[in-house]
N, C-alpha and C positions, 0 to 999 in steps of 0.2 A: 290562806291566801284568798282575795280575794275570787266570787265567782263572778266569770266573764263572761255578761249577757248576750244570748243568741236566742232573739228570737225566730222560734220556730213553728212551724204548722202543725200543731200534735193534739189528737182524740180530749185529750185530759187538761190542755190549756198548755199556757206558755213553759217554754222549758228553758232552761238553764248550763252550762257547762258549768261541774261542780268542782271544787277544789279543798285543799287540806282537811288534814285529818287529826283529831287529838283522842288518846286513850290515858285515864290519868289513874293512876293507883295507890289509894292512902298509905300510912306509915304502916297500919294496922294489916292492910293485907299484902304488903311487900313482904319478903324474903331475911329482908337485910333490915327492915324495920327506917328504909329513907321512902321517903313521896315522891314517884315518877310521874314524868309530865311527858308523853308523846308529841312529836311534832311533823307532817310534812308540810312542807311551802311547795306545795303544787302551782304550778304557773307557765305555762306558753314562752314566757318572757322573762324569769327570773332568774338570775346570774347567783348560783350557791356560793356561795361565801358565808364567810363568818362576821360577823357585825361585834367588831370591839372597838369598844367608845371608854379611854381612861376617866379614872376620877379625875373632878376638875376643882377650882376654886374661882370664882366669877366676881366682879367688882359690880357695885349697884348699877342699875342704867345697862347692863350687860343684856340683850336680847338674842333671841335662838331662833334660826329660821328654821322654817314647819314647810319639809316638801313632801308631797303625798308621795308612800312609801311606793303602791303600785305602778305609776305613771312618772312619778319624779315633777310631776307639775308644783310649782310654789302657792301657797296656801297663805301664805302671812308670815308674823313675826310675832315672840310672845315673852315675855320676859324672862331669863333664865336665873334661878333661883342663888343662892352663896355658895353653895358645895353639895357634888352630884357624885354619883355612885361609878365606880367600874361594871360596866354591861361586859356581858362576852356573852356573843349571839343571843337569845332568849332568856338567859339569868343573869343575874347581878353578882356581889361578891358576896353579897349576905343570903345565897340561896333561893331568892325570889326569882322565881318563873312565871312568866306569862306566854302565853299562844293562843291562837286562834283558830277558829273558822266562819266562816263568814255565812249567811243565811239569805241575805237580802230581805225578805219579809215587806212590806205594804211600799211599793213603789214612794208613794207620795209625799211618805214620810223621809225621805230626799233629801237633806240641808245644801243649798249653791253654793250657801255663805259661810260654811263652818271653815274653819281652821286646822279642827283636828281629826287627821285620819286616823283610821282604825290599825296603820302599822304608827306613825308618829307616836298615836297613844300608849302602846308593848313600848316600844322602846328612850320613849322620855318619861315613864312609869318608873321602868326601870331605872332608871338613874335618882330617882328622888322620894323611890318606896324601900322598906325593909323587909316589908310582912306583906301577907297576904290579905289581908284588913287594911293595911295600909294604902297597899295600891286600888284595892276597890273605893276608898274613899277619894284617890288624887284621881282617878279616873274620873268618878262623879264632878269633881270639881272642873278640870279641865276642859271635859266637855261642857259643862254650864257656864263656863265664862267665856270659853271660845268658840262652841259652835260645835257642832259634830260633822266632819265632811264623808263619812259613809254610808251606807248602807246599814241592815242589822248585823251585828257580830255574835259570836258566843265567843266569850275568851275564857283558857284556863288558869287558874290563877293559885299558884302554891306556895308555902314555903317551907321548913323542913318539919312542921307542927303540923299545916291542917291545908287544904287543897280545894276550892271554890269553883263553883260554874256561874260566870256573869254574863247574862244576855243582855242587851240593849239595844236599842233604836233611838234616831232622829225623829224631834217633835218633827221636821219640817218645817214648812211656811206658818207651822200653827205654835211657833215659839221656839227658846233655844234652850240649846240643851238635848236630853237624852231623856228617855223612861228603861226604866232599868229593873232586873231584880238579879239578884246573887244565891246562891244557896250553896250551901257548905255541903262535902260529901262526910257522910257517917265513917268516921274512920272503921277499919277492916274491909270497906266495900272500893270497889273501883267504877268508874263513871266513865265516857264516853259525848263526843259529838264531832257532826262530819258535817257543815254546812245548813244544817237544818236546824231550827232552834226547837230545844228538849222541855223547857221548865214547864209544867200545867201549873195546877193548882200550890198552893205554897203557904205556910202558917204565916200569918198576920203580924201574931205578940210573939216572935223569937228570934231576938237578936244575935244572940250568940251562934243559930244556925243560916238565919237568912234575913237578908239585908235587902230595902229595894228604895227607888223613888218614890216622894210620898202622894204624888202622882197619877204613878203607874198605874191603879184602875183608870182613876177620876178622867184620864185624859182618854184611856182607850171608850170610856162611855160619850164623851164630848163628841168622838168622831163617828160614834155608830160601831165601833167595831164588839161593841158587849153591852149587856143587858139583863145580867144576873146578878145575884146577891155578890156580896167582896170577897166571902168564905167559897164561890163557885168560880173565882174569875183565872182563866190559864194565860199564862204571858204568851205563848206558843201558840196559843187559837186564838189572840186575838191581834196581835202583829206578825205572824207568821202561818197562815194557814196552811196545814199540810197538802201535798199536792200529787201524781205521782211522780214525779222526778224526786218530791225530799223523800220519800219513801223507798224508793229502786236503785236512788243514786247517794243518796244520803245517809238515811237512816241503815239502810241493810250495811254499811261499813260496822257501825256503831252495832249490828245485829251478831255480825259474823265474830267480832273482839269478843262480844259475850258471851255468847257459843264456844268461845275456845278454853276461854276460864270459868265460866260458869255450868251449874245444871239448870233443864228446864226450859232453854230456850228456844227450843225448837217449836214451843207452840205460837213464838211470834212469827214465823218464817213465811203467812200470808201477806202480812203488815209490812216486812223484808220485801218481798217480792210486789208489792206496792199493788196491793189486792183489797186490804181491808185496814181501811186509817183509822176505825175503831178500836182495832186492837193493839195501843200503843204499849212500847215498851217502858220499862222503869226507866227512870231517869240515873240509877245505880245498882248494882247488884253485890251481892256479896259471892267472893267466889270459892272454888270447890276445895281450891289449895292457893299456898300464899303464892304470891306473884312473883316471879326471879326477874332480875333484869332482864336476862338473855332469854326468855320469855316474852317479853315485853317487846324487848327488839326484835323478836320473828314475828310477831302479830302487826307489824308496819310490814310485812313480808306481802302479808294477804291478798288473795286472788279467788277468796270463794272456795279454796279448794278441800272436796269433799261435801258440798251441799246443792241442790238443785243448778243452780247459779254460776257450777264452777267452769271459770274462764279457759281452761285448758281442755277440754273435752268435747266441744262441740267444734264445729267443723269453719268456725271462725279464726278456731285456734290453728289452721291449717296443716302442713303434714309434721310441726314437731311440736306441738301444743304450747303455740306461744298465746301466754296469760294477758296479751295486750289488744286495744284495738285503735285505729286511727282516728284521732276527728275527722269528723263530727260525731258526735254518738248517736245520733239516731239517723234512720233512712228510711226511705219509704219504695215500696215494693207492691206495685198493683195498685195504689192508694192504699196501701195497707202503712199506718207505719210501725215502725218497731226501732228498740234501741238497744245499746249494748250495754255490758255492765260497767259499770266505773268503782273497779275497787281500791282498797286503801294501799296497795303500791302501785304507781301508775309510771308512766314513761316520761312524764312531764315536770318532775318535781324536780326543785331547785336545791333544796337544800332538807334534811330531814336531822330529827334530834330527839334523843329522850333526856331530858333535864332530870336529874336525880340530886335531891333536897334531903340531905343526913345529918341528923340529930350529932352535932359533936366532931362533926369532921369537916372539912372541905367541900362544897359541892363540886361535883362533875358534871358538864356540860356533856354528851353522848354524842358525836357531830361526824353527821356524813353529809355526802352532795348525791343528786340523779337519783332515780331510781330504786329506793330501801331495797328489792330484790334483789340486785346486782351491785350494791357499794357497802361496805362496813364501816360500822360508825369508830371513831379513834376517842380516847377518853382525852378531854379538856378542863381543866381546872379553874373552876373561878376564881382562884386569886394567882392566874398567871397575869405578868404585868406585859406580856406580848402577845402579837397573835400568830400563829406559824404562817410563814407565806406562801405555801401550798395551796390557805382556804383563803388569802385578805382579799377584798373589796378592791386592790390596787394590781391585783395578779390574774389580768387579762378580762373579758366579757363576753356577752352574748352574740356579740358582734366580732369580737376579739380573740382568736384562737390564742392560747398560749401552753408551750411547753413543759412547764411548772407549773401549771393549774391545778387541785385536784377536783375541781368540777368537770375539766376536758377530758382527765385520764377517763375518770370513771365514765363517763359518756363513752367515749371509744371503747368500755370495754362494753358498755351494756348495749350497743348500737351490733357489735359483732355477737352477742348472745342472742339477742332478740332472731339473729337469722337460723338459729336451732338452739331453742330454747332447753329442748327434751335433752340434747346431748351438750353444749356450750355449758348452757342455765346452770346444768349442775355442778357443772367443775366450778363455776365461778364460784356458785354457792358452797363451795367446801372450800374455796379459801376464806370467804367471809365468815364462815361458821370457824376456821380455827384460829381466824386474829383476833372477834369477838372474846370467843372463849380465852384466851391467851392472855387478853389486857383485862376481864376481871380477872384474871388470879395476879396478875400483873402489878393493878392499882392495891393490892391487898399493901403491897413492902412497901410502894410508896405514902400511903398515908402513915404508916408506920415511922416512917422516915420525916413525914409534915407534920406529925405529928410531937415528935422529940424534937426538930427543931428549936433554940431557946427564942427564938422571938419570929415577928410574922414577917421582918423581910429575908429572913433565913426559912422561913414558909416558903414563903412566895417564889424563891430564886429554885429551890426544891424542884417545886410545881409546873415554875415558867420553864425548864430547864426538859421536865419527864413530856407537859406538853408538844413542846416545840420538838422535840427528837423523835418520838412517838404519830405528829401527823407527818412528817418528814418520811419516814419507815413506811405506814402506809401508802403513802404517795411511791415511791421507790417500789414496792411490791407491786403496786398494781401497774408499776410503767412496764416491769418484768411478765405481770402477770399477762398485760398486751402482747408483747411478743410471743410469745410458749402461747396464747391461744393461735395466734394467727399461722405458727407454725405446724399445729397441730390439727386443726380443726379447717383449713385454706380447701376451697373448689368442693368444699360437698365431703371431706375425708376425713377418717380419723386417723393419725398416724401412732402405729403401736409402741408400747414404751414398755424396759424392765427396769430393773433398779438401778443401772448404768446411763439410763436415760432414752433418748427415739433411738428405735433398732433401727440400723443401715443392714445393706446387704452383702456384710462382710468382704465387700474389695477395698475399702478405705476408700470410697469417693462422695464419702456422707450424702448416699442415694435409699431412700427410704425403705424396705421393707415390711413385708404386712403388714398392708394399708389396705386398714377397714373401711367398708362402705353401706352405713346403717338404711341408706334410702328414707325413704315415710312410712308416717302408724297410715295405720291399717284402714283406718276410718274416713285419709285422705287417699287413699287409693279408691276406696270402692265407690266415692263423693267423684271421682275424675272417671272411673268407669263407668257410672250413674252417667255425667254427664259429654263423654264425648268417647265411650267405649265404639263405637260403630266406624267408628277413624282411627282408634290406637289398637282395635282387635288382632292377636298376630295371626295370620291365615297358615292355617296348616294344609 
């Protein structure tokens, strides 16, 4: 998602409010031997839904209007092709995933006049690519004939073979189009980016790993932005200079993923901490063991927790260590300023996903709304031919409360966790932890079953059928799981439970019985003694 600029007064230069996050994992070091694509659409403003667009067939002369995916402002109009792909949210039917994050990188390079934004591009991609080469080339195209209307992007780009990282940027006023490079991740390794752009240096004559504009120096040397040999020239230093915000607010996401799967990392945790931009990290690592989906899905969890940084432990997190903090992220104190952390589950995200791309089978779309810490993703099949109305585009807004949303449930439930994190947080997460768990073992019969199918719209009806019942169920659990928190957990209390369910106090007036009252950690008491002990002291 785009990031939404705030300029601000800070030591290091302008800062940023930064957003989405993607963690991507070749076939080679997956579990299951599919390619996973991470995804949150972090945004202020973004209404979670699921984006499904059927396959079409289009008569000549037929045109697509192009509205900037952020703002919804109209962009133009651009000709739409003879027959376009089924999308469903971030993949297509044929496995192709794309996502993003956005970087921003050299203001100036800016287009007024492009056409194509940077969501337009993921999802008119999708409809008219197969492959992951595929869509790297209609991207290039697209933007060179229509103009690029964003900012710099990194977008992740997969299919159930091989999984790419393409950066790009807007010539600007100094031509149209895009400079661009792609690079291919080494299958058995997993990749990473959080708003900041990763590629440095990059082989020249290898096309089968990395693909670029033929441009891409020649224009960054036009502008000044470089001035070394072709074999020394890094895309990242020369339209994206690091700063500290992509380093404290960016890059340390992309640090702490690595740290979870990999060895070794901790000797980047200066560069994390947005100390030392000399010390960059790989652009891929290979990790210590193969990557499991439900692995993958708790590392969109993250909060730092367990390193320097962690969100829950300092006295920000106040007395039940909640992992959040408000905008704005940075403040200033004495002229001093400081800011907080922004890790890769945040309170602001719309819609999150892990796109999983399998050799021989179906893809699955991973699709949750709000908050990765507090919602569970439901499995979604690319060749469903509907979208459950729980996630559609037509099932309430931002503005629009609605009862059958499952962007609203899950907000209502993570809006009453957030008030005690330390004790709510957890319950919530042990029911995500066992629906997660539940629908992989879950999708094992059903691919079984898409599988003996004798043809693909006895696939498909399979699929549309386990999808749509399956976000349904989710949605239903979590409307249950709202109430049993609000009954349990209501004015500061825990109400006690046996295997009968909440104890009453045996007159039959369902009047509660031991009823716990955990107070605050420790750490907020002696921060409130510290500060106003001389008025709360009890006089003996």
């Amino acid at each position: 998602m785009k990031k939404l600029i705030l300029t601000l007064a800070f030591a290091v230069g302008a800062i940023t409010a930064y957003a989405c996050t993607n963690f991507i994992v070749t076939k080679g070091a997956s579990t299951d031997g599919s390619v996973m694509v991470t995804y949150a659409a972090d945004s202020h403003q973004l209404y979670g839904a699921l984006y499904f667009i059927p396959k079409g067939n289009f008569k000549p002369g037929t045109m697509l209007r192009v509205d900037e995916w952020d703002t919804g402002k109209y962009l133009g109009d651009i000709p739409q092709i003879p027959t376009t792909y089924t999308t469903v949210g971030n993949m297509n039917e044929h496995s192709l995933i794309i996502t993003e994050t956005t970087y921003g990188g050299r203001a100036e390079l800016e287009d007024a006049n492009g056409v194509m934004d940077y969501g337009s591009l993921i999802y008119i991609t999708l409809q008219r690519a197969k492959t992951a080469r595929e869509a790297i080339a209609v991207i290039a195209d697209l933007t060179a004939t229509y103009g690029y209307a964003s900012s710099g992007e990194s977008f992740s780009i997969a299919d159930a073979d091989e999984a790419w990282i393409m950066e790009l940027i807007s010539k600007g006023k100094y031509g149209k189009g895009i400079v661009w490079v792609a690079r291919r991740i080494p299958d058995g390794y997993v990749s990473a980016h959080a708003n900041q752009a990763r590629i440095t240096t990059f082989p020249l004559n290898d096309p089968e790993n990395c693909l670029y504009s033929e441009d891409v120096i020649s224009f960054a040397r036009e502008r000044g932005y470089f001035s070394g040999s072709d074999e020394e020239f890094s895309f990242c230093d020369a339209y994206a200079p690091i700063d500290f915000g992509g380093m404290r607010g960016c890059e340390a996401r992309v640090w702490s993923f690595f740290r979870t799967v990999a060895d070794g990392m901790d000797k980047y945790i200066d560069f994390a901490m947005g100390v030392n931009p000399q010390n960059k990290m790989p652009l891929w690592v290979k990790p210590r063991t193969k990557v499991s989906p439900k692995v993958l899905f708790d590392a969109m969890r993250d909060h730092y927790e367990g390193t320097p940084i962690d969100m829950t432990t300092d006295i920000g997190a106040g007395g039940h260590a909640l992992p959040y903090r408000w905008r704005p992220m940075y403040f200033t104190v004495d002229g001093v300023e400081y800011c907080n952390e922004r890790a890769t589950a945040t309170q602001q995200t719309g819609f999150w996903l892990c796109g999983q791309a399998r050799k021989d089978k179906v893809g699955i779309l991973w699709f949750g709304t709000d908050d990765a810490a507090t919602s569970a993703l439901t499995p979604i099949y690319v060749n469903t031919t509907e979208c459950p109305w729980c996630l559609s585009e037509e099932n309430g807004s931002m503005l629009k409360y609605s009862d059958t949303s499952m962007f609203w449930i899950t907000n209502r439930v993570a809006q009453f966790a957030y008030l005690r994190y330390d004790i709510i947080g957890k319950k919530v997460r042990e029911n995500v932890d066992a629906w997660e768990n539940n629908m992989l073992k879950d999708v094992e019969s059903v691919d079984n079953a898409i599988a003996t199918a004798p043809n693909a719209k006895k696939k498909a009806k399979i699929a549309t059928k386990y999808t749509l019942n399956r976000a349904q169920q989710l949605f239903d659990k979590w409307v249950e799981l709202d109430k049993y928190l609000m009954i349990k957990y209501i004015d500061g209390n825990v109400k006690s439970e046996d295997n009968n369910g909440f104890i009453d106090n045996g007159n039959g007036k369902d009047i509660p019985d031991k009823i716990q009252q955990p107070g605050y950690s420790e750490k907020w008491k002696r921060a409130v003694a510290a500060d106003n002990g001389r008025i709360l002291e009890v006089v003996k």
